[in-house]
Each structure stands twice: as structure tokens, then as C-alpha cells.
C-alpha positions as CSV (number, residue, x, y, z in Angstrom):
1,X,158.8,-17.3,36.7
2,X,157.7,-20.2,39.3
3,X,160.6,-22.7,39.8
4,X,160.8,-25.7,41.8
5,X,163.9,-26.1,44.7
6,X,165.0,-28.3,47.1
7,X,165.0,-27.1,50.1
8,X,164.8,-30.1,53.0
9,X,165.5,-33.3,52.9
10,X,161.7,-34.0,52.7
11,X,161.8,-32.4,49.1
12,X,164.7,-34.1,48.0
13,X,163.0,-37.1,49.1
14,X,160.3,-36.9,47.3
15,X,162.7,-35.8,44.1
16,X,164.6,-38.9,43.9
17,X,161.7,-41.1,44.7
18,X,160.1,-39.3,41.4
19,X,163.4,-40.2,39.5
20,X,163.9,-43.8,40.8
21,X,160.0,-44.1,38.8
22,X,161.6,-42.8,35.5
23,X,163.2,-46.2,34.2
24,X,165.2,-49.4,36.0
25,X,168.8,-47.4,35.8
26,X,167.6,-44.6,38.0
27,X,165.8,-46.8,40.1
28,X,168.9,-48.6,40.8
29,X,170.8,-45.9,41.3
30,X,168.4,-44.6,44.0
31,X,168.2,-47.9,45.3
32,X,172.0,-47.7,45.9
33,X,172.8,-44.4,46.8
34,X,169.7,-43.2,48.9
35,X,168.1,-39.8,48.3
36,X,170.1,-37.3,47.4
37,X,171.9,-35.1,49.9
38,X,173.4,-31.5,49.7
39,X,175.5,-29.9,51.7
40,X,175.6,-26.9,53.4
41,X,174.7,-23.4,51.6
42,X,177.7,-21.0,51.6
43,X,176.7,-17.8,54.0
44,X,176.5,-15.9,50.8
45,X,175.9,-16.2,46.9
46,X,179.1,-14.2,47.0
47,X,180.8,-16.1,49.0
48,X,179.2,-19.6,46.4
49,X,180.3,-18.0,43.6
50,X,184.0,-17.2,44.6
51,X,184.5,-20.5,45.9
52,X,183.6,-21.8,42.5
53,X,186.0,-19.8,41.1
54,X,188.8,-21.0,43.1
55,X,187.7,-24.6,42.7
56,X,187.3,-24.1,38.3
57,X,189.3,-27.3,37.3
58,X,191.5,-28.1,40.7
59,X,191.2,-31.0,42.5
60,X,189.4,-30.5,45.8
61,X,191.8,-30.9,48.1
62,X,194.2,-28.2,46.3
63,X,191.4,-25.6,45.6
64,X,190.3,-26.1,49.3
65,X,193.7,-25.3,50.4
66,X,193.7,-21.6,48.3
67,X,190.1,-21.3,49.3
68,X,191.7,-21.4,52.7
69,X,194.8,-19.2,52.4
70,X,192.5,-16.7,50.7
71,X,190.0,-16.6,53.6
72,X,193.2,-16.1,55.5
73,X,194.2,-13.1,53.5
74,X,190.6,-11.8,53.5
75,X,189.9,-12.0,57.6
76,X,188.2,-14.9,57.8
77,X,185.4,-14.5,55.3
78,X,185.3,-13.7,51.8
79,X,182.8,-11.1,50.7
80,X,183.1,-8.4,48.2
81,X,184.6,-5.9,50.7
82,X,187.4,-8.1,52.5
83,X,188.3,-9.5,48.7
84,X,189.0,-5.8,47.1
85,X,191.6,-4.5,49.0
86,X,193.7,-7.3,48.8
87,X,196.1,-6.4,46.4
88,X,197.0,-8.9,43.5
89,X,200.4,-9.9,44.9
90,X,198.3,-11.3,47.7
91,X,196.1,-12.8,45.8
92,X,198.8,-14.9,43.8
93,X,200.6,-15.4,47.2
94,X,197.0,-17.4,48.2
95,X,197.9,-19.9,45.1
96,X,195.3,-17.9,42.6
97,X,196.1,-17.8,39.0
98,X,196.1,-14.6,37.7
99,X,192.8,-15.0,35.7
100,X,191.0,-16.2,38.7
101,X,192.5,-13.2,40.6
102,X,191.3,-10.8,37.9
103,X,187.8,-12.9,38.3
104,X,187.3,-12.9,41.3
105,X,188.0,-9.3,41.2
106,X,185.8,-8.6,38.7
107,X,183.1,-10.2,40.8
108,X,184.2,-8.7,44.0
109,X,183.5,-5.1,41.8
110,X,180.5,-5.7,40.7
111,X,178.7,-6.6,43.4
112,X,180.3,-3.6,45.7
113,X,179.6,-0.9,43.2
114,X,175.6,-2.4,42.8
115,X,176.2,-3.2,38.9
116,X,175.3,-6.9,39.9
117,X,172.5,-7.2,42.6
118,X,172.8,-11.3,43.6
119,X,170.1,-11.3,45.8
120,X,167.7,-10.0,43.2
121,X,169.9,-12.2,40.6
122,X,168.5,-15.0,42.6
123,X,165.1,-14.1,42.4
124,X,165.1,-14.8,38.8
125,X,164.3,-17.7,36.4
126,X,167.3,-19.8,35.7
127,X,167.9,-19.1,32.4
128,X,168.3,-15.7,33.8
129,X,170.5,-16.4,36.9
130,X,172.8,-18.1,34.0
131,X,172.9,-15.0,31.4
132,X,173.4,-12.4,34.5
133,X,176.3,-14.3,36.0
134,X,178.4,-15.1,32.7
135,X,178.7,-11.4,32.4
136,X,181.3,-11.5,35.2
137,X,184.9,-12.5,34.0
138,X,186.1,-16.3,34.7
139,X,181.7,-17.2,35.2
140,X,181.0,-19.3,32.4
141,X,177.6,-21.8,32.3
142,X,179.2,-24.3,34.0
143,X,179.6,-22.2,37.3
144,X,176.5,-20.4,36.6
145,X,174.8,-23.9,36.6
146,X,176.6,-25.5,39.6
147,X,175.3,-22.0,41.7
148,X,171.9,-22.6,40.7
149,X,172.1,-26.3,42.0
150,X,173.8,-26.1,45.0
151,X,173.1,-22.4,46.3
152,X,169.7,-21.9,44.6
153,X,169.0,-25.8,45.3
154,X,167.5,-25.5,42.0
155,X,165.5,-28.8,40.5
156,X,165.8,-28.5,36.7
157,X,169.3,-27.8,35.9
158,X,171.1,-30.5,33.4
159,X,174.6,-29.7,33.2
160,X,175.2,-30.8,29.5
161,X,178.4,-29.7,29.8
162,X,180.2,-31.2,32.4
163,X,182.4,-34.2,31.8
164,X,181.6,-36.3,34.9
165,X,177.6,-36.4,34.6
166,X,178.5,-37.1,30.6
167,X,180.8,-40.3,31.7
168,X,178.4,-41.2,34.7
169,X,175.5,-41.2,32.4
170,X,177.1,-43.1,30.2
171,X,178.5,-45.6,32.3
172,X,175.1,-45.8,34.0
173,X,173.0,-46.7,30.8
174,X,176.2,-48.9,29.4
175,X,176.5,-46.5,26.7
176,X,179.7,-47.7,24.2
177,X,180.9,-43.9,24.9
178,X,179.3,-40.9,26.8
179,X,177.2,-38.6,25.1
180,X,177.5,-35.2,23.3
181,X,176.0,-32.3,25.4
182,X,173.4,-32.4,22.3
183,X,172.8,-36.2,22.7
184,X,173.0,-35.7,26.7
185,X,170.3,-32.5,26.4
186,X,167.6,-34.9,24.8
187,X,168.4,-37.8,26.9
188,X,167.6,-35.5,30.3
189,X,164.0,-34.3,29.0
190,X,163.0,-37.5,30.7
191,X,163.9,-36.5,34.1
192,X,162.4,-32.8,34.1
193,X,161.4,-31.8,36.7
194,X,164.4,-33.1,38.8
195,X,167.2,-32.5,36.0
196,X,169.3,-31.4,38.8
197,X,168.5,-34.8,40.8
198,X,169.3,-37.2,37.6
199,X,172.6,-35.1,37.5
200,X,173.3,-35.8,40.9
201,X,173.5,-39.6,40.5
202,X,175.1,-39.5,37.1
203,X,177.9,-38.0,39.2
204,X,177.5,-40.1,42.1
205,X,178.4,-43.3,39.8
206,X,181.8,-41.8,39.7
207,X,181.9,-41.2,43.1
208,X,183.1,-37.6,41.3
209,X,183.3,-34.7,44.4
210,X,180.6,-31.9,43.8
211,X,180.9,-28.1,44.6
């Protein structure tokens, strides 16, 4: 399956100028914000999707502080191999609750006995990306989706589901309250192919911090 990414800020240019022609709102928002920007790629998908873990539903400065401690524990880097031998007392030392300890472990198994192959996970479609990483414990669509926009650097990934891209929309379009993830799913056809880039500045109107 062929899908678009955006890799360089010439391609992201050219994605937001594409949005900003959709209606006046996203215009506006373009207008204010400049072209979207992403930050680095983390050295590994491993690596993305642990720190995704660690940051489900923490603020970002307390889930950068575990994410620290655990790098700590882990030598430095987090991969697969310097995350399994930690033992769990360690892990809950780092600030980890024990179900993102047991995920990340889950993970961390997976991908050193070969069950899950990320490199060849990321070679696939994105609805396939999202239905290979759920399988892992503590990886719902939400994290599957944020991997896909900001390690993949997907295009077309709406995340109907999070809260701040349903309030930023809303508050965007002046909408009396933000939209179902139903409602939110139809009001994004608009934007295909840069899903991911309308997303973006929905969060961006709340100034709301991304992975």
C-alpha cells in the first residue's frame, strides 16, 4: 500500500499550504501558526513506542522525568535488551505504574523474541501499523496513531479519539461543543490527504504539547 509522509520541511510545507486552501479556519490557522513542524524522530520505533507509554495520560514534564529515570536504569538508552533485565522493583522505583511496567515489558518481549518485527511493522499500511501494535499490552489506537504521525511522519492519520484535537477543532470552527469521534471522523474527510496536518493545528489552538 503507497502512503504519503512527511519527511522535510519542504513536504510539510507544501502539506499545510494544501490545508490552509481547504476553507477560511485553516487558512487562518496556517496563517498564524506557520507550517507545521515535528520534532526529532526517536533513534528507534522501540524506543517511540516506550516513550509513549510512559507519557499515556501524564503531563509532560512528569512523564519526561520517568522517561529519564528509566533511561537511567536502562544505561542510557532504552531498547528492548537494556529494558528486560530490569527487574520490576526497578521499574516502579523509575515512577512506572505497574501496568505500564507490565507494558512496556510486554513490548520489550516481543520485539527481542522476533514475535513483533517493527521495522517490517513500519513497512505497512496504517491501518495495519494500528492492528499490529494494539496486540502489545498498554498499545491502544491512540498510541498506535500518535507512532504513525510522529515516527512514521504519516500524512493521513485523524486521531478521532483524542480529546485535545476534539476541543481544538471545536474551538477552531466555534462549534457550541466539540465533536463526537463519529461527528469528528466526517468532519476530517475534508482534509485527506493531510489528516495528520489538520490534526496538528487543531492541537496547536490549544497550544496542547504533542508526543
Amino acid at each position: 500500500m503507497t502512503t504519503t509522509t512527511l519527511r522535510g520541511d519542504d513536504a510539510l510545507d507544501r502539506a499545510s499550504a494544501a490545508l490552509a486552501a481547504v476553507d477560511d479556519v485553516m487558512a487562518g490557522l496556517v496563517d498564524r501558526h506557520g507550517p507545521m513542524r515535528l520534532g526529532a524522530r526517536r533513534p528507534s520505533h522501540f524506543e517511540a513506542l516506550a516513550r509513549s507509554i510512559v507519557f499515556q495520560q501524564l503531563s509532560g514534564k512528569a512523564a519526561a522525568t520517568i522517561w529519564g529515570r528509566l533511561a537511567d536504569r536502562a544505561g542510557g538508552r532504552v531498547t528492548a535488551e537494556t529494558l528486560l533485565p530490569l527487574a520490576d522493583e526497578e521499574l516502579r522505583a523509575a515512577g512506572l505504574s505497574r501496568a505500564k511496567a507490565a507494558a512496556l515489558r510486554d513490548l520489550a518481549t516481543r520485539v527481542e523474541s522476533g514475535e513483533l518485527r517493527l521495522a517490517a511493522v513500519a513497512r505497512r499500511g496504517d491501518d495495519a501499523v494500528v492492528e499490529a501494535l494494539t496486540t502489545v499490552r498498554g498499545i491502544g489506537p491512540w498510541t498506535a496513531q500518535m507512532f504513525l504521525m510522529f515516527q512514521l511522519r504519516r500524512a493521513d492519520v485523524w486521531p478521532t479519539g483524542d480529546l485535545g484535537v476534539r476541543n481544538g477543532y471545536a474551538r477552531a470552527y466555534r462549534l457550541r461543543q466539540p465533536p463526537t469521534p463519529e461527528e469528528l471522523a466526517t468532519h476530517g474527510e475534508r482534509f485527506r490527504p493531510y489528516r495528520s496536518v489538520a490534526a496538528w493545528y487543531c492541537w496547536r489552538v490549544l497550544d496542547t504539547e504533542t508526543p
